[in-house]
C-alpha angles and dihedrals in degrees: 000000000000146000121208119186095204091195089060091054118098120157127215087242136029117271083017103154141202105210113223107182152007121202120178087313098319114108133192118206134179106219122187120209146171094171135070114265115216138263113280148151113226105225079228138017117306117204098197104189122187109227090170140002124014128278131197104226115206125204152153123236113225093265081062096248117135127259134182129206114181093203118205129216102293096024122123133212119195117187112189125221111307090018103151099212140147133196125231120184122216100223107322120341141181122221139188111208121188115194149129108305100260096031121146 
């Protein structure tokens, strides 16, 4: 059992991450940014969750045209397998991320 207070965590670099769990191949990680992360496609789904702070979440539809969400704290993206996106703090910002262990 363990308690993690998600508004304590920082990281030494941008996107740096605690892991919290590993089920059957699925973690779940806190990550901790200020930076833009990069274009990429998950193998798998990807639930991206804001616990603090507000992120610009880039993606493309799957006709390829570009879309924006600005998610909230509390607010939960979920990009199914193949979905290009990329993740853009406002400012800092504190995720929970839950993939496929070994996920980008």
């Amino acid at each position: 059992m363990e308690v993690i207070r998600s508004k304590e965590f920082t990281a030494a670099t941008a996107w740096g991450a605690r892991g919290i769990a590993n089920m059957n191949g699925i973690t779940t990680r806190l990550h901790w940014t200020d930076q833009p992360y990069r274009w990429h496609v998950n193998d798998g789904e990807e639930v991206f969750v804001v616990l603090d702070g507000r992120v610009e979440m880039h993606y493309r539809d799957a006709d390829g045209v570009p879309e924006l969400a600005v998610l909230e704290v509390g607010d939960i993206f979920f990009a199914s397998a193949g979905t290009v996106h990329v993740a853009k703090p406002i400012g800092t910002a504190r995720v929970l991320v839950v993939e496929a262990e070994g996920s980008d």
